[in-house]
N, C-alpha and C positions, 0 to 999 in steps of 0.2 A: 504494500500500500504506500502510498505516496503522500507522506503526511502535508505537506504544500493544499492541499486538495481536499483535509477531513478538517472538519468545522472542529471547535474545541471542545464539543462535547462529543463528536466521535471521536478522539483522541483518551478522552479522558476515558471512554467506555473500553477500547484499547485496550489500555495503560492499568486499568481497574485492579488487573489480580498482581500485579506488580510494589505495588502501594503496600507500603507498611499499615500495620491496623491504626495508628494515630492518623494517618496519611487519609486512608479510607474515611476516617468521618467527615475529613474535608471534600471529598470526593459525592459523599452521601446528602451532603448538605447543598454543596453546587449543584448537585443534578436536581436534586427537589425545590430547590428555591434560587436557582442562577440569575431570573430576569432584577434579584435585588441584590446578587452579590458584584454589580459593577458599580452600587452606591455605597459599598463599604470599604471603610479601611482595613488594613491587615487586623489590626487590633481586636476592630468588630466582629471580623469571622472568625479570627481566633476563639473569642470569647463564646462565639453560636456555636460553634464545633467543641468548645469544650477541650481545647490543644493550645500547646505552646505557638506563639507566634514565626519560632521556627520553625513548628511542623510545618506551616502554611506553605514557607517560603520553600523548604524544602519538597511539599508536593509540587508546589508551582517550577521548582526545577526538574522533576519529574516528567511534567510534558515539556521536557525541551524548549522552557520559558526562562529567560534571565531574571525574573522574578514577577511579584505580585502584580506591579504594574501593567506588566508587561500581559499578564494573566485577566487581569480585569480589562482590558484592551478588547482582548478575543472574546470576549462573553461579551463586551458592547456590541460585537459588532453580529455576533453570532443571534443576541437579541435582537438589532437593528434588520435584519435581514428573515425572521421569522414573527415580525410582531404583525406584516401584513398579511401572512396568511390567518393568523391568530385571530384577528378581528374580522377576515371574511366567515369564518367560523363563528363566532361568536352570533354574530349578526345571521346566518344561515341556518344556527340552531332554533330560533324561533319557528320554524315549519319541520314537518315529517319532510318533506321536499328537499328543506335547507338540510335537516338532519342527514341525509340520505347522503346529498353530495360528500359534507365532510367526512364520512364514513368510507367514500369510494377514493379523495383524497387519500387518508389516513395509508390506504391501500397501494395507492398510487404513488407514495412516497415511500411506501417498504419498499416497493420495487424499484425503484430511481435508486436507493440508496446501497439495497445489493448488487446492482451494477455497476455503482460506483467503486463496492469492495473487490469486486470479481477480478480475480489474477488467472489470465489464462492457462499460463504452467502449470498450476494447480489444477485446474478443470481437466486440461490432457494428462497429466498425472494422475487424477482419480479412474478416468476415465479407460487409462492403457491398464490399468490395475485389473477395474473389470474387467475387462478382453482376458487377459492372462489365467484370472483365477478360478476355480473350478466351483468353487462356493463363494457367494458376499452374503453374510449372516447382517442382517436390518436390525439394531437395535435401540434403545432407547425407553424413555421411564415416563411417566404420567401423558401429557399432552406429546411430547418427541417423540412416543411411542407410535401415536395415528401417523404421525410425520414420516416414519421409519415403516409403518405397514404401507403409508401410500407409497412409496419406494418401492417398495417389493413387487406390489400391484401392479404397477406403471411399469416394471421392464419385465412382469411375467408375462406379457403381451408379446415381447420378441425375444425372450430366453429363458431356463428354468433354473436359473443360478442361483436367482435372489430367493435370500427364505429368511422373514420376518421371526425373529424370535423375540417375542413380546413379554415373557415372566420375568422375573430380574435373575432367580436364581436357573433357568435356564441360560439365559446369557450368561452367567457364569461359565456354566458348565460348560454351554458351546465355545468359551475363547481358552479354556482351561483343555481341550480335545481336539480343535481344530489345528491345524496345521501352516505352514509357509505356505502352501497353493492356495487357502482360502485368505478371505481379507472380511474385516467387519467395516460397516459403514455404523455409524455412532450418532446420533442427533441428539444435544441437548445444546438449551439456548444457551446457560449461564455455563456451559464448561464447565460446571462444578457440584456437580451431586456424585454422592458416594459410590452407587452403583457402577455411574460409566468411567467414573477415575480406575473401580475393581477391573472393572474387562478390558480397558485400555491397559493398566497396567501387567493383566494375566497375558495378553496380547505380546505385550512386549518381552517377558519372558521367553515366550511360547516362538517368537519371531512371527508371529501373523500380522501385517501390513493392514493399517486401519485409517479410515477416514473419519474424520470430524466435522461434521456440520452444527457452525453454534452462533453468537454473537460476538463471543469476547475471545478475541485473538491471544490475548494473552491469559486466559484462563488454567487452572489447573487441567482441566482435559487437552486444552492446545499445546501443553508442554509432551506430552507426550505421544500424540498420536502424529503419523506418519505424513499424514496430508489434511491439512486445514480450510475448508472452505467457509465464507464468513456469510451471512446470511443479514438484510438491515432488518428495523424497526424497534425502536425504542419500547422495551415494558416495565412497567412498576413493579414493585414485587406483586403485586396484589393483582395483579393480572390473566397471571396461569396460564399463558398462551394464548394471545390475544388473535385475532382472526387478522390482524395486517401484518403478525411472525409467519403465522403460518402460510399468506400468500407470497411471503420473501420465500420461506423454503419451498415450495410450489415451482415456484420460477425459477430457483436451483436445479432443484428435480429436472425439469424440463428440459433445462440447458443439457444438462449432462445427457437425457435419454437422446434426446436429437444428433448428439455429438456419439453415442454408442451406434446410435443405428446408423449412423451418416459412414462409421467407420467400418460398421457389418452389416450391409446393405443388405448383400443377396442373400444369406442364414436370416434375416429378422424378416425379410418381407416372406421369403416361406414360411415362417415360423407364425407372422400375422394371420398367412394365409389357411393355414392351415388350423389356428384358433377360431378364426371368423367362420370357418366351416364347422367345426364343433360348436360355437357357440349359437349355430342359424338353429339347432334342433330345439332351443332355449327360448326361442320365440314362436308368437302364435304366428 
C-alpha cells in the first residue's frame, strides 16, 4: 500500500495492532471522536485518553508523523474532505428514499476503498496458490464464516477444491492434518480472534500456505499468514459484520474467481457446463 494515498485514518486502522496498549487508547479515542480531536491540544487528548503526553506524541510518531501537529493536520483535512458527504447524509436520512441512498453509499464506498487496498501481486499470489493446491479448506468464525462458505460456493461452480469448514474445532483439526498441497483461505475482519490466530498458527507448523482476508494489515493474523488480502469498510465494534464489510469481501471474492477462471478457462467452463446440466433437473 502506498501510504501517500491512505487518509489518516486508514493509516491508523493499519498501524492499529502495532501500537503499544497506552498507544491504542489514543488510537480508540481518535477513531471514535477525530472530527474534535483537531480542536485539541496535546494536553487535552492526553488527559481524554487517560496517557502521558508522551504516549500521544509517540503514537503520532507511529504513523510516520513528526508529531502532534503534524497529526492534527491530517485529521483536518481528513474531516474537511468527509464533512460533505456527512451532511448529504444527514439531510437524506429524513426519507426511507434519502435512507436508502446512504445505505447504497455506505456500500459504494467499501468498494472504492478495497480497491484502493488491492495489491495485484497479492491477488496472483492467492490466486496461483489455488491452481496448484489440491484442497483450499474456507474458514472462518461468526459473520467471516458466511464470508468463507460464500467462497466455497462461488468457485464450486468451476472446481471441487474448495471445502468450507465452518466448526472452529474442525478447523482445527483440518490445519493440524492437512498438508503442503493444501492451503486454507482464513477471513476474519479484525485479524484477531483466537480461533484463526490457532489454525494460522497450526498452518504454519504444518507448512500449509494460507491466505488472509481481513481489514487490518497489521493485525495478529496478518503477521502470520502467507498472503494478505485487505478488504475496506470501517466497523465499530458493535457492529458484527456490517453489510458494506461484507460487500468489500464480495468484491474480493469476485476478483479472485474471475482471475481463477480467466486463468483455467477450458477445465471451468466444462466444469460450468456440466453443473448447469445437473443442476436443469432442479428446476420445474
Amino acid at each position: 500500500m502506498n501510504e501517500r494515498n491512505i487518509n489518516i485514518l486508514e493509516r491508523l486502522h493499519s498501524s492499529y495492532y502495532q501500537l503499544s496498549a497506552a498507544e491504542r487508547k489514543v488510537a480508540d479515542y481518535v477513531l471514535s471522536q477525530y472530527s474534535q480531536v483537531q480542536f485539541m491540544s496535546i494536553t487535552q487528548l492526553a488527559e481524554e485518553c487517560g496517557v502521558a503526553e508522551a504516549t500521544v506524541s509517540r503514537f503520532c510518531r507511529s504513523l510516520a508523523l513528526k508529531g502532534f501537529n503534524a497529526f492534527k493536520m491530517e485529521i483536518a483535512k481528513h474531516t474537511a474532505t468527509s464533512t460533505g458527504r456527512i451532511r448529504d447524509r444527514q439531510v437524506a436520512s429524513d426519507s426511507l428514499e434519502g435512507r436508502s441512498i446512504s445505505a447504497g453509499q455506505l456500500s459504494q464506498e467499501a468498494i472504492q476503498q478495497t480497491l484502493d487496498l488491492l495489491q495485484p501481486k497479492d491477488l496472483e499470489a492467492a490466486v496461483a496458490l489455488f491452481e496448484k493446491s489440491n484442497r483450499v479448506f474456507c474458514m472462518g468464525s461468526g459473520g467471516s464464516m458466511i464470508m468463507a462458505q460464500e467462497l466455497a460456493h462461488l468457485f464450486s461452480t468451476i472446481t471441487n477444491k474448495f471445502v468450507a469448514v465452518s466448526d472452529s474445532h474442525t478447523q482445527v483439526s483440518a490445519a493440524a492434518t492437512a498438508d503442503p498441497t493444501d492451503a486454507i483461505v482464513l477471513f476474519s475482519y479484525s485479524g484477531a480472534t483466537h480461533n484463526g490466530i490457532a489454525v494460522l498458527e497450526l498452518a504454519k507448523v504444518h507448512k500449509i500456505p494460507t491466505v488472509l482476508v481481513t481489514r487490518y494489515p497489521k493485525s495478529p493474523a496478518a503477521q502470520l499468514a502467507d498472503i494478505v488480502l485487505y478488504c475496506g469498510s470501517n466497523e465499530t465494534p458493535f457492529q458484527f459484520g456490517s453489510i458494506p464489510a461484507k460487500v468489500a469481501q464480495l468484491v474480493l471474492m469476485d476478483i479472485l474467481f474471475q482471475e481463477y477462471l480467466r486463468r483455467n478457462r477450458e477445465k471451468s467452463e466444462e466444469n460450468l457446463q456440466r453443473i448447469g446440466a445437473a443442476l436443469s433437473e432442479k428446476h420445474i
